[in-house]
C-alpha positions, -999 to 999 in steps of 0.1 A, spaced: 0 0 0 29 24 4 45 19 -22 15 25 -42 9 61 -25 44 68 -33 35 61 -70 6 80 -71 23 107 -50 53 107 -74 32 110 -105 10 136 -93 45 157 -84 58 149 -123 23 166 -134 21 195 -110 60 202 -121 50 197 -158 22 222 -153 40 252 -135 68 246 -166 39 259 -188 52 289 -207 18 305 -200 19 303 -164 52 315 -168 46 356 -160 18 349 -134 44 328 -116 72 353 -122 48 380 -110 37 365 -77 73 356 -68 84 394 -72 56 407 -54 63 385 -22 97 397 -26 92 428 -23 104 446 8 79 468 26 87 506 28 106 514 66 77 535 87 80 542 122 50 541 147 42 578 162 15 586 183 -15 607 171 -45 628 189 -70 604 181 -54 574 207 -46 573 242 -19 552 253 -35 555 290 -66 534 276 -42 509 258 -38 476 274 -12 473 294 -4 432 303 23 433 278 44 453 293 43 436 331 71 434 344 66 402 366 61 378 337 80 346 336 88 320 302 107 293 309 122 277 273 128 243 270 131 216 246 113 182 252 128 159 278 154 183 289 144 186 326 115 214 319 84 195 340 113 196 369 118 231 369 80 243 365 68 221 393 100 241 415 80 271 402 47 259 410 58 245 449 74 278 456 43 297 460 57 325 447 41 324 408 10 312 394 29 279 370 12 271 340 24 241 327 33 238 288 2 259 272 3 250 239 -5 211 244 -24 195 227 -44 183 259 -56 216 264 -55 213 300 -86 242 303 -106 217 288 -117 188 310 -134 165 284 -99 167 263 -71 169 289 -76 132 305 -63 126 336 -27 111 330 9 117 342 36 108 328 51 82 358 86 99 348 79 133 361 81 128 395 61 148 424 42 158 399 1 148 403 -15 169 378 -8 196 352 -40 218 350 -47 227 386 -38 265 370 -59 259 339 -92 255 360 -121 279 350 -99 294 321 -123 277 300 -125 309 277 -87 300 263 -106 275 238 -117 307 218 -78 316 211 -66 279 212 -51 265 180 -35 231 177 -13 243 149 8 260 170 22 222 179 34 214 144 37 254 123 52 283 123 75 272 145 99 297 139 84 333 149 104 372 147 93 397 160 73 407 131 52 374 128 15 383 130 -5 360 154 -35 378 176 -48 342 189 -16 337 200 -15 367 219 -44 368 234 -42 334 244 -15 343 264 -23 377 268 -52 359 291 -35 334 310 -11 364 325 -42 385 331 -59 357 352 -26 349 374 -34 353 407 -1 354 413 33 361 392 27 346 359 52 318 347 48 299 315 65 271 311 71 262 274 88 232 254 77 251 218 93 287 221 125 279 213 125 294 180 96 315 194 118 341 215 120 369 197 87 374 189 79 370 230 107 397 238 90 418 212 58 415 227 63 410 264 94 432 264 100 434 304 95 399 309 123 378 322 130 342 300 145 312 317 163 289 290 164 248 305 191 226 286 203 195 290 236 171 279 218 159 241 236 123 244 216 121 279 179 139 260 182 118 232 185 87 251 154 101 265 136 111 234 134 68 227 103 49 239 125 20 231 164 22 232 164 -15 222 147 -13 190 159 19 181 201 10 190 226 26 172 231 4 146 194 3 130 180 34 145 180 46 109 157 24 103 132 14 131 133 55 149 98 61 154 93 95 167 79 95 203 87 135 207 78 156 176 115 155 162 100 144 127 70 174 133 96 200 138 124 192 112 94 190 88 83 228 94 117 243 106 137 225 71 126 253 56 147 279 75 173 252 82 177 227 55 197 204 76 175 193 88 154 180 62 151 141 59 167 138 27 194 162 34 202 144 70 189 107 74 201 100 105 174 110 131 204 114 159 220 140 136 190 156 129 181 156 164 215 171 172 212 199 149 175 207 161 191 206 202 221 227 187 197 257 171 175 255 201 204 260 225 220 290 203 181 306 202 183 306 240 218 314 245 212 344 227 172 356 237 177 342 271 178 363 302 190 333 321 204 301 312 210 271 331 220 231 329 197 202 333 227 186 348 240 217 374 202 220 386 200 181 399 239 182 408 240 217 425 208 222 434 211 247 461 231 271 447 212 269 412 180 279 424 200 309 448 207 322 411 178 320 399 154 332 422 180 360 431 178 369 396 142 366 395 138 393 419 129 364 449 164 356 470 141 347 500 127 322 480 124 287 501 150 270 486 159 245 513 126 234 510 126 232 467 159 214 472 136 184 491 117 176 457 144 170 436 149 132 428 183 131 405 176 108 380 210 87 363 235 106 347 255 97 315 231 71 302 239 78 265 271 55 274 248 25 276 233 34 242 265 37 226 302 45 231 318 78 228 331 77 196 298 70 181 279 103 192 316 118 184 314 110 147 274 121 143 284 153 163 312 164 145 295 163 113 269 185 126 289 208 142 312 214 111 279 216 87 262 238 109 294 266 113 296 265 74 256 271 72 253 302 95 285 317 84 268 320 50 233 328 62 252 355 89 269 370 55 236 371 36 222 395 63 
């Protein structure tokens, strides 16, 4: 049967191709392609008589509003429920799922038995029941990549919401900003953001729902993605062809260049960035950093520091030896300083 979609699929591509070739939908084609091109004039915002920026609304500009950026399996349901248990902000817990954990009838009532301490993630959600009017599930799998000039009102307002109806601090923990934080410092400009990362060896290890049949050696060929690897190289390819299928095949290398970008995003739109690793290992004087840079150095750490449960470091060894991860890495890495020396130069 899938080879026979392929067929078909194939076919219909030849035809479509054949088609746009067409020397009469040449100029029409031509056309369209210059107009997107075209570059919009440079205006400047001003104010005029007609608004007041006193009736304007103001949530945007808070200056108590915390994002936490993560990628999945890096440590990020940790660090919210620290967040939630200090009684200090009001946690939401990853608001773009696809659970939509304001809605009852779809969220369910599971937990995933590796996030420890952990006994629900909508407690903060309840009676925000009017965030299914800005909700899309498209957020999950498009656009993934925002700047500050992206256009997306449902977005906003979605969130816009959920910092309005804090009763305390707003915090928002996400695993989809990553490529998202420009467009949240250009919209929640005095916010703080709080980029999570963690060794890749040890996240990819985590990333397989079964190590066994996905081992090194056939991975290639049995990876089945568990964590939206395939969902995000799919929409982000086109900014970042490495990461395309056909250009990488190996889903480890294409899951090292998607941990690499996300890292550099936070690195550089982050207020603060901190290990996976040095949160579990150090714990104390991690969360003194933090909070203290938060604005909250009484913050009760010795009592944060009681619900942490280190889980095993250095895992990837069992996976595979160093020299394995070694060789996909350094590939990537050399690949990936070629590709944004020439897309630095273009801009």
């Amino acid at each position: 049967m899938t080879s026979v979609t392929q067929l078909i699929k194939s076919a219909l591509l030849k035809i479509v191709s054949k088609s746009l070739d067409h020397p009469s939908l040449q100029p029409q084609l031509q056309q369209k392609i210059r107009h997107g091109a075209l570059s919009l004039p440079k205006i400047h915002d001003q104010p005029h008589e007609y608004f007041s920026v006193a009736n304007s609304n103001k949530v945007q500009q808070r200056g108590d509003i915390v994002f936490v950026s993560s990628r999945f399996r890096s440590g990020s349901t940790l660090l919210w429920n620290l967040f939630r248990q200090s009684g200090l902000y009001t946690a939401y817990y990853e608001p773009f799922n696809e659970r939509r954990w304001f809605d009852k009838n779809s969220r369910g009532d599971g937990v995933d038995n590796t996030h420890r301490g952990v006994d629900d993630y909508w407690l903060e959600y309840e009676h925000l029941t009017e965030l299914a009017g800005f909700y899309r599930e498209d957020w999950i799998r498009h656009q993934l990549l925002m700047t500050e000039t992206s256009w997306d009102p449902d977005m906003q307002h979605f969130i816009n919401t959920m910092i309005e109806k804090a009763p305390k601090a707003p915090l928002l923990q996400f695993n989809r900003t990553d490529f998202r934080l420009t467009w949240l410092k250009h919209q929640y400009p005095n916010a703080k953001i709080i980029h999570l990362y963690r060794h890749p060896r040890d996240q990819w290890c985590s990333f397989l729902t079964d190590p066994v049949t996905m081992n090194k050696d056939t991975v290639t060929e049995t990876y089945v993605d568990g964590f939206y690897l395939n969902t995000w190289c799919q929409d982000l390819s086109q900014h970042f062809p490495m990461l395309c299928p056909t250009q990488t095949p190996h889903p480890y290398q294409r899951f090292y260049y998607l941990w690499k970008l996300s890292y550099l995003y936070g690195k550089t739109h982050a207020d603060y960035s901190l290990s996976f690793e040095a949160l579990v290992t150090d714990t104390k004087n991690q969360l003194q950093g933090l909070f203290a840079a938060l604005g909250h150095p009484d913050a009760p750490i010795e009592q944060l520091c009681q619900l942490i449960d280190a889980p095993e470091q250095e895992r990837w060894r069992s996976y595979a030896d160093e020299n394995w991860f070694a060789q996909h890495e350094s590939v990537c890495e050399a690949e990936l300083s070629r590709w944004l020396k020439g897309a630095n130069k273009e801009k």
